[in-house]
C-alpha positions in Angstrom: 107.9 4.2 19.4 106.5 0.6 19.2 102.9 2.2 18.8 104.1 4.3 16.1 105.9 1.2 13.9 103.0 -0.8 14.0 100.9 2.0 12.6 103.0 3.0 9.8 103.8 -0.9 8.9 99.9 -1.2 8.9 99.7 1.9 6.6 102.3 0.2 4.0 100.1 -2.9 4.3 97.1 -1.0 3.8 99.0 0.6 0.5 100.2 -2.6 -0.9 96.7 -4.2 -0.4 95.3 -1.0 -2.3 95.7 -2.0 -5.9 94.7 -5.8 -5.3 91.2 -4.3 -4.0 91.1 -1.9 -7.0 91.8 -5.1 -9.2 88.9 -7.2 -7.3 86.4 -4.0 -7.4 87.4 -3.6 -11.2 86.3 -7.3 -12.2 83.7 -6.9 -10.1 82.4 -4.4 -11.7 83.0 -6.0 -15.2 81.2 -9.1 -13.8 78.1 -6.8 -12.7 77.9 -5.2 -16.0 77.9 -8.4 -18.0 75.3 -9.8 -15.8 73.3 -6.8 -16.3 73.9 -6.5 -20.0 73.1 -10.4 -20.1 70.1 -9.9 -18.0 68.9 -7.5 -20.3 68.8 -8.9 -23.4 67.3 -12.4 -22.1 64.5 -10.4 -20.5 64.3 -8.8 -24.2 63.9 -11.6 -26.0 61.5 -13.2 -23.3 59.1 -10.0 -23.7 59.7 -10.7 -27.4 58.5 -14.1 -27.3 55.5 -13.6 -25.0 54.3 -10.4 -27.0 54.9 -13.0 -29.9 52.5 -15.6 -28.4 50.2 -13.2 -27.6 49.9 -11.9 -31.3 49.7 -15.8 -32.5 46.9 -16.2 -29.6 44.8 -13.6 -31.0 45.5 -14.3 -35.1 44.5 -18.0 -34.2 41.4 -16.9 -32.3 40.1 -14.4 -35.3 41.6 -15.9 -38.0 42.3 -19.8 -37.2 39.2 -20.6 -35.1 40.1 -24.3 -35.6 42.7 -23.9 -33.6 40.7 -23.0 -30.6 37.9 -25.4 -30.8 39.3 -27.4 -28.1 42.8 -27.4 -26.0 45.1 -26.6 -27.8 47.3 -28.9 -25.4 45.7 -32.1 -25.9 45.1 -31.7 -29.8 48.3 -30.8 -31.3 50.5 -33.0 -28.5 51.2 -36.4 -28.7 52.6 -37.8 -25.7 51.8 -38.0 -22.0 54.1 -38.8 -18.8 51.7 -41.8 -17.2 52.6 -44.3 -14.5 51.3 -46.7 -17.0 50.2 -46.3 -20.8 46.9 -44.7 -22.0 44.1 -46.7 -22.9 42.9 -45.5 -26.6 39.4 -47.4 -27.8 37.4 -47.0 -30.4 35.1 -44.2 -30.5 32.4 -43.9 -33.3 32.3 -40.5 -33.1 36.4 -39.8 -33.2 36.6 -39.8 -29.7 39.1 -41.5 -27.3 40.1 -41.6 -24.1 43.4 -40.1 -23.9 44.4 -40.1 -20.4 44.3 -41.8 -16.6 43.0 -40.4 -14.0 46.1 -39.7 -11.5 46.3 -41.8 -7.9 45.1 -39.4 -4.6 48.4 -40.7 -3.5 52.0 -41.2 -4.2 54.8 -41.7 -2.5 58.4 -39.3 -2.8 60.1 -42.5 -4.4 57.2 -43.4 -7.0 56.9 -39.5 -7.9 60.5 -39.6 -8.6 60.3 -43.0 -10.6 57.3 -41.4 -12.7 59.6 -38.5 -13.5 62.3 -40.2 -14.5 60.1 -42.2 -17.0 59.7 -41.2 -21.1 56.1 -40.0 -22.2 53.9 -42.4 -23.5 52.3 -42.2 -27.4 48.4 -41.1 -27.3 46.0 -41.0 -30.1 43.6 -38.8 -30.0 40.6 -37.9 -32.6 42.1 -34.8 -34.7 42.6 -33.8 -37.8 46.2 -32.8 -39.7 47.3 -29.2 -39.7 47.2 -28.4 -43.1 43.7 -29.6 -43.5 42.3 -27.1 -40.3 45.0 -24.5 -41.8 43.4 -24.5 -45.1 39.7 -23.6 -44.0 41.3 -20.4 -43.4 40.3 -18.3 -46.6 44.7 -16.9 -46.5 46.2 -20.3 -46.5 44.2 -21.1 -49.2 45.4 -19.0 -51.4 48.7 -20.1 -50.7 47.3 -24.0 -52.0 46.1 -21.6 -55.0 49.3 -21.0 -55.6 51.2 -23.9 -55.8 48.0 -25.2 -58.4 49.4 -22.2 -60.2 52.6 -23.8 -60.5 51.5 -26.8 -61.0 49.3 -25.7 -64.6 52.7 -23.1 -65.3 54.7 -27.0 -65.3 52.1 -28.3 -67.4 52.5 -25.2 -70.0 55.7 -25.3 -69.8 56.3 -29.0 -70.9 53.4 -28.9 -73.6 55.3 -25.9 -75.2 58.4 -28.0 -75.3 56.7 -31.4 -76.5 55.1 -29.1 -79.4 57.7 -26.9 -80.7 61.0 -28.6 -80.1 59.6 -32.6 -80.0 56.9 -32.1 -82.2 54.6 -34.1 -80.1 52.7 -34.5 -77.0 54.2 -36.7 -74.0 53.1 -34.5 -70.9 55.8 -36.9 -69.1 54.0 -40.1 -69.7 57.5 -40.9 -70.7 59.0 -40.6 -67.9 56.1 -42.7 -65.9 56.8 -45.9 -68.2 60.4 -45.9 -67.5 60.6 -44.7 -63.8 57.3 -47.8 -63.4 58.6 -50.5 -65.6 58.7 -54.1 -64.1 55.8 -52.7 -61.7 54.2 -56.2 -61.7 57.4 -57.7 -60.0 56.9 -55.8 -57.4 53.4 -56.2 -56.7 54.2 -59.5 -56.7 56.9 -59.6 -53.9 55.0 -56.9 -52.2 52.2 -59.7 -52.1 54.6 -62.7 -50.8 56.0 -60.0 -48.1 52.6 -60.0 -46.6 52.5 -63.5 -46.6 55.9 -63.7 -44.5 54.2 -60.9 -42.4 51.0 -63.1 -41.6 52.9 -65.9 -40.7 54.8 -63.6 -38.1 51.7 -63.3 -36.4 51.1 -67.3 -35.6 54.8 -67.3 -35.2 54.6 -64.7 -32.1 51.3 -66.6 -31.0 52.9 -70.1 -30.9 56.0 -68.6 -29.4 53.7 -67.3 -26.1 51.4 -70.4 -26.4 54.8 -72.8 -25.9 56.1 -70.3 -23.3 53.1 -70.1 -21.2 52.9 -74.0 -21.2 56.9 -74.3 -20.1 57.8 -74.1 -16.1 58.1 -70.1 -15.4 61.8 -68.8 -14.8 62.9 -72.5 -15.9 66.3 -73.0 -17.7 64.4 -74.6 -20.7 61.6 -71.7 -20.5 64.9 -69.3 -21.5 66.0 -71.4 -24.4 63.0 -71.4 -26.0 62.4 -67.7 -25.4 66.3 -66.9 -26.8 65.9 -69.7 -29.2 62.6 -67.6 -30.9 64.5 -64.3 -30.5 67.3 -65.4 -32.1 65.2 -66.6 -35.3 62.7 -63.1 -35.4 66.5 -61.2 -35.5 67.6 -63.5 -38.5 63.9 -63.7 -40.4 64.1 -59.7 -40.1 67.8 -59.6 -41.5 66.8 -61.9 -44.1 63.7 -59.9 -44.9 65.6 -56.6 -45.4 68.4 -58.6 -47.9 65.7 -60.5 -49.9 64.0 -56.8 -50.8 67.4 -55.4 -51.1 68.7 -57.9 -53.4 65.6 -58.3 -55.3 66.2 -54.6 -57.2 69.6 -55.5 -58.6 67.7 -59.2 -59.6 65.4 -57.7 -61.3 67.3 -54.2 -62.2 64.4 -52.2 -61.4 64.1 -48.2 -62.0 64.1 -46.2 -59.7 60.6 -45.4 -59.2 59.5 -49.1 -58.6 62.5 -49.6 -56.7 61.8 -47.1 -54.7 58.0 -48.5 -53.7 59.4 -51.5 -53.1 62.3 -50.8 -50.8 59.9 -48.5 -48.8 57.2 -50.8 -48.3 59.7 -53.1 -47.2 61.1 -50.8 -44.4 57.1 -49.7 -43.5 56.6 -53.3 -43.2 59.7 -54.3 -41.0 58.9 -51.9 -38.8 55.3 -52.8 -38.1 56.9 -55.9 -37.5 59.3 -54.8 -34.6 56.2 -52.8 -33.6 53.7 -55.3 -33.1 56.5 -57.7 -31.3 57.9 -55.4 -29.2 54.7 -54.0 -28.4 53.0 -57.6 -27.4 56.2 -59.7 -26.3 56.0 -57.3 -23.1 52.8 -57.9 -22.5 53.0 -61.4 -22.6 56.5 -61.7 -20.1 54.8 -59.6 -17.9 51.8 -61.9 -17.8 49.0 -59.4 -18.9 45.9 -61.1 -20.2 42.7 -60.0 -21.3 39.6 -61.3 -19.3 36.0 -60.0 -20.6 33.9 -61.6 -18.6 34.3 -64.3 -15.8 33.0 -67.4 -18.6 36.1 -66.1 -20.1 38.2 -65.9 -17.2 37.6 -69.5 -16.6 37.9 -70.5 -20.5 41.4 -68.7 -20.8 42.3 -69.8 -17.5 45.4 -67.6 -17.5 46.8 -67.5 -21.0 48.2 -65.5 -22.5 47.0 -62.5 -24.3 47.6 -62.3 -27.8 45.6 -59.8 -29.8 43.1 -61.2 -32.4 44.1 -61.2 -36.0 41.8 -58.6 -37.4 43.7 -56.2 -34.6 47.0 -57.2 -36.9 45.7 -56.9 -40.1 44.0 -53.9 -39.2 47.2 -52.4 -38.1 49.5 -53.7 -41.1 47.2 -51.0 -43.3 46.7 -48.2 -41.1 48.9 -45.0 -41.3 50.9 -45.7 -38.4 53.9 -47.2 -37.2 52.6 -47.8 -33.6 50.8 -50.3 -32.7 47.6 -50.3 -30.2 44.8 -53.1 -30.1 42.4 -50.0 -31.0 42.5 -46.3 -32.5 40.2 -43.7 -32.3 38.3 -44.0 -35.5 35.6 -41.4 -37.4 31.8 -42.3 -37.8 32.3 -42.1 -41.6 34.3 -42.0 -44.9 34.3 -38.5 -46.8 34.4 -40.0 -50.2 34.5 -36.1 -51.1 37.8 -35.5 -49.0 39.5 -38.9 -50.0 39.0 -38.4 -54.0 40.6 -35.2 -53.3 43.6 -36.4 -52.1 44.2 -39.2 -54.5 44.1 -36.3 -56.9 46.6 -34.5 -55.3 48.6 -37.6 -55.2 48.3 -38.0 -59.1 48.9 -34.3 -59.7 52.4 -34.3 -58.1 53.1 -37.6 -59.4 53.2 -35.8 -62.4 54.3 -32.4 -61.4 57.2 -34.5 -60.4 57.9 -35.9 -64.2 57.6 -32.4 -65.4 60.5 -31.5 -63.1 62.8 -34.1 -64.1 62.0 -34.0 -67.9 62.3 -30.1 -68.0 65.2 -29.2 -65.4 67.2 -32.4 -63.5 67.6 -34.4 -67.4 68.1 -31.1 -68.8 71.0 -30.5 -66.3 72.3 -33.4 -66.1 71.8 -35.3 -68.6 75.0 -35.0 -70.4 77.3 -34.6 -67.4 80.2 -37.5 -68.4 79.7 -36.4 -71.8 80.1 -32.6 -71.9 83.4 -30.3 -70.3 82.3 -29.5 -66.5 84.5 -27.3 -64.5 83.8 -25.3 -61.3 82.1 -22.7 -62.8 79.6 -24.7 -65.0 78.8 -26.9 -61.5 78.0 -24.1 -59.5 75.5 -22.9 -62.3 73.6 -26.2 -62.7 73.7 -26.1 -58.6 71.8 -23.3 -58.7 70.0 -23.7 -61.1 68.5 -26.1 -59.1 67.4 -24.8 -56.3 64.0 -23.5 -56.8 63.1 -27.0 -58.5 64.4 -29.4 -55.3 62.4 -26.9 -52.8 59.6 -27.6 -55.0 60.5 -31.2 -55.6 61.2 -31.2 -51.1 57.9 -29.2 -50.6 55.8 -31.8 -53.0 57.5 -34.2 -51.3 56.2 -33.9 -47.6 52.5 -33.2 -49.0 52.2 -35.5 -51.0 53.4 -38.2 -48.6 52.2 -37.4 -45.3 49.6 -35.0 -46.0 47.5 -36.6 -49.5 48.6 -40.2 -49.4 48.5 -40.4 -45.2 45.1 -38.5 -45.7 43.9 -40.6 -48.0 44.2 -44.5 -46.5 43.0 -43.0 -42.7 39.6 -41.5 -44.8 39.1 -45.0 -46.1 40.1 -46.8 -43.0 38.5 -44.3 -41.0 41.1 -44.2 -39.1 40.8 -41.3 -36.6 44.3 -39.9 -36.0 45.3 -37.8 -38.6 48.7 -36.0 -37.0 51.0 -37.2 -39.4 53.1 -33.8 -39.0 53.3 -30.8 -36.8 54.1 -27.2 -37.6 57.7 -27.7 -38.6 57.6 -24.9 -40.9 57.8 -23.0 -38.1 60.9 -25.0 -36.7 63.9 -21.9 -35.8 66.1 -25.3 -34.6 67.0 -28.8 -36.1 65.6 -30.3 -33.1 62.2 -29.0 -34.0 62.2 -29.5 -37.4 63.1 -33.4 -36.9 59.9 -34.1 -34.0 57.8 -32.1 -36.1 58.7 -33.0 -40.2 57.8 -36.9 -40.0 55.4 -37.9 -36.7 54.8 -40.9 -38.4 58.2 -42.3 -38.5 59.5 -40.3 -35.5 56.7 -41.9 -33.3 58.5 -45.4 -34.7 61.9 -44.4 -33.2 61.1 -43.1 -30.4 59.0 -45.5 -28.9 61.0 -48.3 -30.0 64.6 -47.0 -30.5 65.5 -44.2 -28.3 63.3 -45.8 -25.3 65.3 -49.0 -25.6 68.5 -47.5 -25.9 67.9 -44.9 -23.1 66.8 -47.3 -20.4 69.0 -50.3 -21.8 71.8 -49.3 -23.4 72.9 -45.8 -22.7 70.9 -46.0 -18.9 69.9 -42.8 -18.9 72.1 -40.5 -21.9 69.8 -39.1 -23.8 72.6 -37.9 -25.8 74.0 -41.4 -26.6 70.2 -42.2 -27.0 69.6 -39.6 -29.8 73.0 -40.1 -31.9 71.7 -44.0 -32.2 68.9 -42.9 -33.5 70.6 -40.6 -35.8 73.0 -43.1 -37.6 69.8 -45.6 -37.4 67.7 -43.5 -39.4 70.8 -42.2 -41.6 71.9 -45.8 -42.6 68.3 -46.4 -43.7 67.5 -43.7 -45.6 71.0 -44.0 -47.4 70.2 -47.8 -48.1 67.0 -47.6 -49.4 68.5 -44.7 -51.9 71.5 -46.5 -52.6 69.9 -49.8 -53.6 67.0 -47.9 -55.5 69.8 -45.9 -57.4 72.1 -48.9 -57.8 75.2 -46.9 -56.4 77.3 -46.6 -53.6 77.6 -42.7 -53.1 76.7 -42.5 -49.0 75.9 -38.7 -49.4 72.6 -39.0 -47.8 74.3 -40.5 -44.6 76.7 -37.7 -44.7 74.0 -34.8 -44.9 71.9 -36.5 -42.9 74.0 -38.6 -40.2 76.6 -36.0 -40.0 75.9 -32.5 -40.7 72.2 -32.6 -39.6 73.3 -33.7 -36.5 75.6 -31.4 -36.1 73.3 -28.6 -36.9 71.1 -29.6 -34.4 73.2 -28.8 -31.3 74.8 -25.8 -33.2 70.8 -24.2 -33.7 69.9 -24.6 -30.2 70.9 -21.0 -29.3 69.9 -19.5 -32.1 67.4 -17.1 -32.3 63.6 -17.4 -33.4 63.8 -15.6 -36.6 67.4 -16.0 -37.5 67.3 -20.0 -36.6 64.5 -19.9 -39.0 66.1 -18.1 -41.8 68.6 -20.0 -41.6 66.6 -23.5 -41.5 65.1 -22.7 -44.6 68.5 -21.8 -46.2 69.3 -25.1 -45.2 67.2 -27.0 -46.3 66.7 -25.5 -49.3 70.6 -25.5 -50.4 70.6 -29.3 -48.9 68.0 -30.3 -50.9 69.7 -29.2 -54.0 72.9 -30.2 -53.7 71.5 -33.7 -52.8 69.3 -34.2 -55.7 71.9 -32.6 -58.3 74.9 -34.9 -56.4 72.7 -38.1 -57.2 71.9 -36.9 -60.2 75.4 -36.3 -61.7 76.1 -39.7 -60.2 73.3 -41.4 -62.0 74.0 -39.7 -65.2 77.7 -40.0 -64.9 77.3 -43.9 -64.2 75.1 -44.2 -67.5 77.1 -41.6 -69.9 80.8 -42.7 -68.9 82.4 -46.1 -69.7 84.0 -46.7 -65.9 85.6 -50.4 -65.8 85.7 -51.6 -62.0 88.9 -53.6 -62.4 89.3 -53.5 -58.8 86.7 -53.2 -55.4 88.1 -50.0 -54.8 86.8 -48.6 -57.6 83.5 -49.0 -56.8 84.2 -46.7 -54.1 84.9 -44.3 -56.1 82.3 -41.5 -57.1 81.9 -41.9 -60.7 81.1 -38.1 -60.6 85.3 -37.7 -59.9 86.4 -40.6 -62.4 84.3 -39.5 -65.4 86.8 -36.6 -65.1 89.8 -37.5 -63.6 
């Protein structure tokens, strides 16, 4: 009897267990099939993107032999993880040494120390990507094109001039007004480089005196703090004296516009320079030629020579080195190229405004302007700011860039990568600007990664972010003469959102959509600062109060 109850009270356990293992065998079979499914499509889309590579390798190998003249690796990269930086020299031919030969031996802790350290900036001898792109007989037709569009501009404003003006301008118009007071700013421009000479004998005399004083002393620390404390308040003071100079003089926007740039391009070549030597010299670096020397220096200091500086202040480059790579020659051919380039888009660009942004906007404030009527000027703005954004970043960092490294012979010409290319915001920000990205990286984020944030490299990048947002807004701001922070909001705020929202996406579709983007940002920048311009000029606005010049006078000319 007692065998018999424990068998049927271990069949009623066995049925009450029943549906729990039929629940755990269901989700496990729900589990299996998501991992499958999930397997699948990531093994898709690898054997997409390798099939992908493989059709690029062979195009690139047929069609863009430039491409494969040398590692593709070391050409089109920048950066290098080294126990210590890379030694770049000058190289008549456009050579440099690039890299360090690696130690036989390491041990598990310095391995781990040299992981945990940020990539190094190395210039190499190579030439932009456009300029090895358009050898290729296809992508020059597509630089066909856009001369094309540049003569249909041309037409298109000489028609206008003739038959509704009665005259011929071809935008010279617009180039007085956008360039008046042009000789003001040459002339600040010229007293800026004074300031930035003197920061040179500053930083000398500041190592000279330090070298001199008892090491690790108490009054070895003032003096350092003392000079660090003045370089922050000469830098501050630099920014507001350029700042405050374009509502002195009320410049347009053009010349403000070369001036407030050239004072951020300066001020960073500044930091650069500083940062750049003031470690060298409190780590007690110095450069010994030969042993006459060694006993002649006799342990100070190293301070690079002036021409080093000067040479640096000019060359298209925000980081500094004691040498670059540098060509044999200057291609007066290829330079007077590019300066013609430059001057056509300087005037493609007046065409644009004369014929579409004035013709917008020229009479918002003035004219009735509901929802309807914005959405059409919107868009009928957005094949002009792609060309106005596209023009933009070739005639910068592609003709002008091009243009100074010919004549300085300066050997580095990757200015930008292949961000057309770009399916995520992260991609498209390493890749648009080099030049200035180089700049924050190497002095920004590094700081604030090892310093500040100690290892986020999230907290690292949103610095960066509302660094580069707050200047970009500033130097548009003050150029404009209006407060109207939509730059910093596009740019501070929904690009950075968009860049962890696009690091899923896929190849194609995150392209698409980075071009959509960009394109609809573009225009809704441009036509937002242009309503504001226009609406600032057109309406009679009285500021009775501080909080009205917070106001958008695109909403008050209205409301």
């Amino acid at each position: 009897m007692a065998a018999e109850r424990v068998e049927k009270r271990g069949e009623e356990e066995a049925q009450t267990r029943l549906p729990d293992l039929s629940f755990v065998h269901d989700k496990l079979q729900k589990f299996q099939s998501k991992m499958v499914s999930d397997f699948e499509q990531r093994l898709s889309c690898m054997v997409e993107d390798v099939l992908q590579d493989l059709r690029q390798r062979e195009l690139r190998a047929h069609e863009f032999p430039n491409f494969e003249k040398s590692d593709r690796k070391s050409t089109w990269h920048n950066r290098v993880t080294n126990q210590a930086p890379a030694d770049v020299s000058d190289a008549p031919n456009g050579h440099a040494n690039g890299t360090q030969p690696r130690p036989p031996l390491q041990s598990e802790t310095s391995v781990r120390k040299q992981r945990r350290q940020l990539p190094e900036k190395v210039f190499v001898a190579r030439e932009s990507y456009l300029t090895a792109l358009l050898q290729v007989e296809h992508m020059r037709t597509i630089y066909h094109i856009f001369y094309i569009i540049l003569v249909m501009f041309l037409l298109n404003v000489i028609c206008y001039d003739y038959f509704v003006d009665g005259r011929f301008d071809l935008g010279l118009g617009t180039f007085r007004g956008g360039l008046r007071r042009l000789h003001w700013v040459l002339g600040v421009w010229l007293l800026e480089h004074v300031f930035v000479l003197a920061l040179y004998f500053a930083f000398r005399g500041w190592a000279l005196v330090r070298h001199r004083l008892k090491p690790h002393s108490s009054l070895q620390r003032f003096w350092s703090h003392s000079c660090l404390i003045l370089y922050i308040s000469s830098q501050l003071v630099f920014c507001f004296v350029s700042t405050s100079l374009c509502l002195k003089f009320n410049l347009p926007f053009v010349s403000a516009c070369v001036l407030l740039l050239e004072s951020t391009r300066l001020l960073m070549k500044m930091h650069a320079f500083v940062r750049y030597n003031a470690e060298r010299v409190l780590n007690g670096k110095a450069k010994k030629e030969d042993a006459q020397e060694e006993k002649e220096a006799s342990g100070r200091p190293f301070v690079p020579p002036l021409s080093c500086y000067t040479y640096f202040l000019f060359a298209p480059t925000l980081i500094y080195r004691d040498s670059y790579p540098r060509t044999s020659h200057i291609r007066w051919k290829f330079a007077l190229n590019r300066l013609l380039e430059v001057v056509a888009i300087a005037f493609l660009y007046a065409f644009i405004h004369e014929r579409h942004i004035h013709e917008h906007f020229g009479q918002y404030g003035l004219e009735p302007m509901g929802p309807s009527q914005l959405i059409l000027k919107l868009f009928g703005m957005m094949l002009p700011c792609a060309v106005i954004f596209l023009c933009g970043f070739y005639l910068i960092l592609h003709s002008w860039l091009n243009f100074t490294s010919e004549l300085l012979r300066f050997g580095d010409r990757m200015f930008y990568k292949d961000w057309w290319t770009s399916h995520t915001y992260d991609g498209y920000y390493r890749n648009w600007n080099v030049v200035v990205h180089d700049w924050l990286y190497e002095y920004v984020y590094k700081d604030m990664y090892t310093h500040v944030f100690r290892g986020s490299k999230v907290g690292a990048s949103l610095a960066v972010f509302m660094i580069s947002a707050v200047v970009h807004e500033q130097v548009l701001g003050f150029a404009l003469q209006m407060f109207f922070p939509v730059m910093f909001f596009l740019f501070g705020v929904v690009g950075v959102a968009l860049v962890f929202l696009m690091r899923s996406a896929p190849k194609v579709m995150g392209n698409i959509f980075l071009w959509f983007s960009l394109i609809l940002g573009n225009a809704t920048l441009i036509s937002l600062y242009a309503m504001e311009h226009y609406a600032l000029k057109n309406c009679s606005l009285s500021n009775r109060s501080w909080t009205d010049r917070l106001l958008p006078a695109v909403w008050r000319c209205y409301n």
